[in-house]
N, C-alpha and C positions, 0 to 999 in steps of 0.2 A: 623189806624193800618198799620204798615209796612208789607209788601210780608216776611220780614228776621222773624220779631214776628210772623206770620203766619204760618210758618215752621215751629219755636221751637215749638211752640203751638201744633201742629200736633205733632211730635214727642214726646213730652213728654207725651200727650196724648195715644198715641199707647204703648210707652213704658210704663207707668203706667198700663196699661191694661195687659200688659205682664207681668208685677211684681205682681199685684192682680192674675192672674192666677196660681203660680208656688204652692199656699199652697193649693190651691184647686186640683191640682193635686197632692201632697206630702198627703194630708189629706185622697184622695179616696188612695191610695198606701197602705196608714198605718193602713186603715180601712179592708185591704184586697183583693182590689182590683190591683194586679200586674201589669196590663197593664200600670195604673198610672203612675210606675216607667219610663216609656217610655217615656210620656208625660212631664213628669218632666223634664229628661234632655234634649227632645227636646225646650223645654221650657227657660232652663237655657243658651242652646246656642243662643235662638231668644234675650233673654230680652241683654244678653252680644253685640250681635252684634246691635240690638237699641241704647242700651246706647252708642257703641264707635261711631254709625250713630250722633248719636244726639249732639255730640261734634260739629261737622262741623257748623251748622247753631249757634249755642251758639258761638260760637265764633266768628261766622259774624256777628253776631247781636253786640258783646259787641266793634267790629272794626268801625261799620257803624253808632251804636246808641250808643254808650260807655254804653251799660248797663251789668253790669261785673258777677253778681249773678247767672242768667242762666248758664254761664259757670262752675263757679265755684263746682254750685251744682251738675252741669249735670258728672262732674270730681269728687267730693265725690262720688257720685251714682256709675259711673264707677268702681272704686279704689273697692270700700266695692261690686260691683258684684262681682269683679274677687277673691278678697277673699271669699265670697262664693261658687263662682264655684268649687273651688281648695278643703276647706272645706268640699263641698257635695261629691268630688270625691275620698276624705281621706276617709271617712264615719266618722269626726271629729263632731256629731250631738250637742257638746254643746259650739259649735262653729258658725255651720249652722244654726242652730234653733233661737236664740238670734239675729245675725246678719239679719235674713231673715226679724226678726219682726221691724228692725231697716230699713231695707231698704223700707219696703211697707209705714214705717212712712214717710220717707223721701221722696220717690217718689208721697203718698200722699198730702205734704206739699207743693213739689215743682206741682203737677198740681194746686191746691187752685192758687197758688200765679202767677200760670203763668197766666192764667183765671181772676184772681179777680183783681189783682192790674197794667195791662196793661204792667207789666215787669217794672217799673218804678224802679230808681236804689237803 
């Protein structure tokens, strides 16, 4: 395994963990608990500035090892945060809600794949 696969690996790990956290903070919010909401947009600013982190090693990885997929997905994932972000701060909820379930899919998919299959192109 490359030092540059090792990165991404870390990042997208982190940042997935960051995306799995934002409905479990939205969820205690909408159950009642107000603080949540705090959490939440702390939240949406961490997972935003991981995803634009996580561009940099994707993209060294795809110069160094030409594997091009990391990048690209790590750039969808980006794209569809900042449309969420914008969404959640509209209060546009049938906008954010669908999109949110879309992005834990895909953040989900891209750790399996960065994990499972050695980033292979």
């Amino acid at each position: 395994m490359s030092a540059v696969l090792g990165v991404v690996r870390g990042f997208v790990t982190v940042h997935a963990v960051a995306v799995f956290g934002q409905p479990v903070f939205a969820g205690g919010y909408l159950v009642g608990d107000y603080d949540m909401l705090a959490l939440h947009a702390l939240g949406a600013d961490l997972v935003s500035y991981l995803g634009l982190a996580q561009l940099v090693p994707a993209a060294l990885l795809w110069r160094r090892e030409g594997t091009r997929w990391p990048f690209w997905a790590s750039l969808l994932l980006v794209l569809g945060e900042t449309g969420q972000y914008f969404a959640g701060l509209a209060g546009a909820l049938d906008l954010h809600l669908p999109l949110g379930v879309a992005l834990v899919a895909l953040a989900s998919i891209m750790l399996v794949a960065i994990w499972r299959t050695g980033a292979r192109q």
